[in-house]
C-alpha positions, 0 to 999 in steps of 0.5 A: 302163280303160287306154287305149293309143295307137299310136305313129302315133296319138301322131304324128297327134295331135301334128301335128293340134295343132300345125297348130290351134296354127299356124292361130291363130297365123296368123290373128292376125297383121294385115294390114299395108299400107305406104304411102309417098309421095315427096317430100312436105312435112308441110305437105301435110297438116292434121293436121301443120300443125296440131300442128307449126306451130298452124294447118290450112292451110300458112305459104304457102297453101291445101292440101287432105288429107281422107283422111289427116286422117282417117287421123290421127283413127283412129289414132297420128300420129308427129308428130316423125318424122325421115328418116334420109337426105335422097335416096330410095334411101338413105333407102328402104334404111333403112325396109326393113332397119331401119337406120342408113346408118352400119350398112348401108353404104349412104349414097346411090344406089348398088347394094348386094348381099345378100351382104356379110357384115353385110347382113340379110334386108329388111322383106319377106323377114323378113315371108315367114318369119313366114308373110306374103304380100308384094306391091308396087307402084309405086316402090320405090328399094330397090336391092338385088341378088342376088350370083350364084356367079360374083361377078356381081349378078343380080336379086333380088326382095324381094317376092314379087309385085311390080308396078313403075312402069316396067312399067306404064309400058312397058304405057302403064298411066301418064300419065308415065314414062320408060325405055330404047328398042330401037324406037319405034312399031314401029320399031327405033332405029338404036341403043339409047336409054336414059331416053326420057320419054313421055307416055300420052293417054287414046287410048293414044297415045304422046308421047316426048320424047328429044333423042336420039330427036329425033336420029335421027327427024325426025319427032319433031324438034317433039315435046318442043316441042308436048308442053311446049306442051301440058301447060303444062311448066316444067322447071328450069333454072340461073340464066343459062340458058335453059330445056330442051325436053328436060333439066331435071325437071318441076317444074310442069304438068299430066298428060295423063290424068284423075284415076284413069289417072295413074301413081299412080292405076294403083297404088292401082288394081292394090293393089285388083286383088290384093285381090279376085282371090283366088287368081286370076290379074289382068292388068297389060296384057300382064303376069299376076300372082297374087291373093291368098291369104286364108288368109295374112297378107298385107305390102302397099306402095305406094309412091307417086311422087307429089308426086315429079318430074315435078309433074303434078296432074290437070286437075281438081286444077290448075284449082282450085289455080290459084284460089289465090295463094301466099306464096313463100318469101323468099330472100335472098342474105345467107344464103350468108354463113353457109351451109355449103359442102356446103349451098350445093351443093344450092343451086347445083345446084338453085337456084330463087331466080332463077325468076320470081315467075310461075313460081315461082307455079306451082311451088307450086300444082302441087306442093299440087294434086299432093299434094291428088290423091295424098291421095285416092289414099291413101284409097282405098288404105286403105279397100280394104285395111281393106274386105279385111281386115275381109271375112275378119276379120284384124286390120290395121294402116296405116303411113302415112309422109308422103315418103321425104323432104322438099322445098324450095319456094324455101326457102334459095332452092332445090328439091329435097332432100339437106339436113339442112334441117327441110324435107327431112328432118321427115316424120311417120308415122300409125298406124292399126290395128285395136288401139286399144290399141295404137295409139289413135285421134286421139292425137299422140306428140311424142317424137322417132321415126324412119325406122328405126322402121317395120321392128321396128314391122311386125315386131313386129305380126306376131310376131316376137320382137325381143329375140332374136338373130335381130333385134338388127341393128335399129336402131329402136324398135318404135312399139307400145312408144314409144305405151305409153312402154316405149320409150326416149325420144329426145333426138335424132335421127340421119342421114347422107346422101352423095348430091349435097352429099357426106358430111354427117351430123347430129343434131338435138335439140328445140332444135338441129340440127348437121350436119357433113362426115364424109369428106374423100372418097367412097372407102370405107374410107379415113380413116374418122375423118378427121373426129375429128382435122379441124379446126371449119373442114374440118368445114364446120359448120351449126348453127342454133338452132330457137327463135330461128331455126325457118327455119334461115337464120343459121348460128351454127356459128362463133358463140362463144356455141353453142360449148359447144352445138356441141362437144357436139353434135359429139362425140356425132354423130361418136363414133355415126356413125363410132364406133359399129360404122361400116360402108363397103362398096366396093360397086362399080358394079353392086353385085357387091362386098363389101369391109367396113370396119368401124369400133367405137372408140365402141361404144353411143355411140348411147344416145338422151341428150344433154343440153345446158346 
């Protein structure tokens, strides 16, 4: 018997289908949960020391990481993970576009716009196309902006539900945060002041601390005084000064909330408000926000500022911490000898060798108490994620990265980050997913990955194909493949900072690291190749030589016998990062410009081999 169908029946049956065939797609794509600490050492965590350096605990003292050890066990550690710029914007704007600072244009603090011609949607915006929910919380760094028709920037979320720091702060959903005053305690200032630090108590009360503020109330003349007083503040200072009740970052203390009511504990607290208010409304103090959609995918970050200034442990945390003495970083002024000029700024700018030993003391249990605090966080926000998860049976993946950066504990006698140092730019990654296979529990990669990895690895897990056109600006590997070793293998790695010591790149291999000055200026776009023709000298050269010197103290740079090491290593970093498709952009104050210079005389010299006798 014939059977004939309407042509309205043929249409119904083929969108019925292609409905069913969506709904499978969609319900196969994981869960994925980003979770990104700030300034945090790999010594920090057991699994690292015990894979990169041969024992649990830290070369200087007691450390405590349960939960991310644990992480570790269930799933794939990256263990030779390097960021791609040593400062937090720079280096955050490279895991969210999956791209070099010499492919994105962005290199240090500045704004930057989606506009400009070679600028690509980030991680976020791309997972929404793929069908993803996307949800952030806590700090972010990623300073895009929105290009408005009349040449002005305008803000420009690239999560569709996103919860910031300064917010909560504001709401008093914080021990610490900092922001911009029209009136305090009812009061209006007699003028506008911008980056009033304050303190939350567990009452509610506020404690602000601003000079400017001191200024104009006399009632809060005392104020940063007793607050510095009452939470055992040390604040940086430079050597021959006094130190500051008012300037200077926080590098050691104690947070005026308990463990849970901190400015972290918020976070992985309102990630969990997302995840049980499904499709229903939460609030954020005064602010309201959706739950949850669990018929999709959901992108989840959260991104810690923890052990970030200011350091901060719960009570709890620093007491037990204080209980144990650590072995301080050895400086010694001979190392300026060799040092490179750029690298000697960081140091002068942020130096610690001058501090007592007391404080220095301090310094270090904090930073640890702060870290171990933050690894309990970490957990939480894991086990609430997976528990979502595995309730509505969707697959899941974790991408866990250890600081957006590193950090000095008095190492080359300093604090803080911007180097290409091992300290500030060696930050492993875990991932745990629900695949095994793909992603094999307690198993360690020693092969060299990066920064740029994490967006074609969280892109690829929800779908997309990579090899299209679509996605061919992606600078990175996808982990999945580096696990299966369908990936290239890495002689080296890559990257390029301006903020604070100025233009300076580097690569550095299992053996070596060199970095160089690549600008004689920050002005875009003006003598891009300046630093092909400059000679060995202007190039201000650092080189150090892992195997004999793993602490990076003797720069052999101008040591005849690296030379041939040296003048490979330079060719090969300079004919990348300024050969091999280079873009600077005038991005101007606020980001509202989209002047590109491009620069491609070494196109594909970036080709993952470097071999050197």
């Amino acid at each position: 018997m014939k059977l004939n169908y309407s042509k309205f029946t043929i249409f119904c049956v083929f969108f019925l289908n292609m409905a069913v065939f969506a709904q499978k797609q969609t319900e196969q794509q994981p869960n994925i949960l980003f979770v990104l600490t700030d300034d945090q050492r790999y010594d920090t965590v057991k699994t690292f020391n015990k894979a990169i350096d041969g024992q649990e605990m830290s070369k200087l003292g007691y450390i405590e990481s349960p939960e991310v050890d644990k992480l570790a066990a269930q799933g794939t550690t990256f263990i030779n993970t390097y960021c791609q710029a040593t400062g937090c914007a720079p280096s955050r704007a490279t895991m969210h576009q999956g791209r070099y600072p010499f492919r994105s244009g962005v290199y240090e603090f500045e704004w930057h716009n989606n506009a400009a011609k070679h600028m690509k949607p980030s991680l976020p915006e791309q997972l929404a196309t793929l069908g993803y929910q996307t949800f952030h919380v806590g700090k972010l760094g990623y300073r895009l902006k929105g290009l408005a028709p009349n040449g002005k920037t305008k803000k420009h979320n690239v999560y569709q539900t996103d919860i910031d720091f300064r917010s909560l702060g504001y709401e008093g959903l914080t021990d610490y945060s900092y922001g911009g005053f029209k009136e305090i305690d009812g009061k209006p200032l007699d003028e506008y002041i911008n980056n009033i630090g304050f303190f939350v108590t567990p009452e509610g009360k506020f404690e602000y601390v601003s000079k400017d503020l001191a200024n104009q109330r006399k009632e809060y003349k005392n104020t940063a005084k007793e607050v510095a007083k009452k939470y055992d503040l040390i604040r940086h200072y430079k050597k021959g000064k006094t130190p500051s009740i008012y300037d200077g970052m926080i590098i050691s203390g104690v947070s005026s909330q308990p463990a849970g009511k901190t400015r972290d504990g918020y976070y992985a607290h309102f990630l969990n408000e997302y995840l049980v208010n499904e499709n229903k409304q939460f609030n954020a103090g005064s602010m309201k926000f959706q739950g949850v959609d669990p018929s999709k995918p959901v992108f989840a970050h959260v991104g810690f500022d923890f052990p970030h200034t200011p350091v901060l442990p719960p009570a709890d945390y620093r007491e037990r911490f204080q209980k144990h003495t650590y072995k301080i970083p050895n400086f010694s002024e001979e190392e300026f000898a060799s040092m490179s000029q750029q690298m000697k700024k960081i140091t002068s700018n942020k130096p610690s060798y001058h501090f007592t030993d007391e404080e220095k003391q301090k310094m270090i249990q904090d930073y640890y108490a702060f870290c171990a605090y933050g690894d309990r966080l970490v957990g939480k926000t894991v086990e609430d994620f997976v528990a979502y998860s595995e309730k509505h049976k969707r697959p899941w993946m974790v991408i866990y990265v250890c600081g957006d950066h590193g950090w000095k504990l008095n190492e080359h006698g300093a604090i803080s980050k911007f180097t290409p140092w091992e300290w500030d730019s060696h930050n492993p990654i875990i991932v745990v997913s629900s695949d095994k296979k793909k992603f094999p529990a307690g198993k360690i990669v020693k092969e060299f990955t990066e920064f740029v990895d994490i967006a074609p690895t969280a892109l690829s897990a929800a779908g997309a194909d990579l090899s299209s056109k679509s996605f061919n600006y992606l600078d990175g590997l996808d982990l999945a493949k580096v696990v299966s070793k369908q990936a290239p293998v890495r002689d080296y790695i890559i990257g390029e900072s301006h903020a604070v010591t100025g233009a300076r790149a580097y690569i550095r291999t299992k053996d070596y690291v060199l970095s160089l000055k690549t600008r004689p200026t920050r002005k875009e776009g003006e003598n891009m190749a300046w630093a092909l023709t400059a000679s060995w000298e202007d190039l201000d050269p650092a080189l150090y030589d892992f195997k004999k010197d793993p602490a990076e103290v003797n720069n052999v740079a101008f040591d005849k016998k690296y030379k041939k090491i040296a003048k490979a290593m330079k060719d090969k970093l300079l004919n990348i990062v300024l050969g091999d498709n280079r873009v600077e952009v005038d991005w101007k104050k606020w980001g509202d410009g989209t002047q590109t210079y491009h620069s491609n005389f070494a196109p594909r010299a970036h080709n993952y081999k470097l071999k050197l006798k």
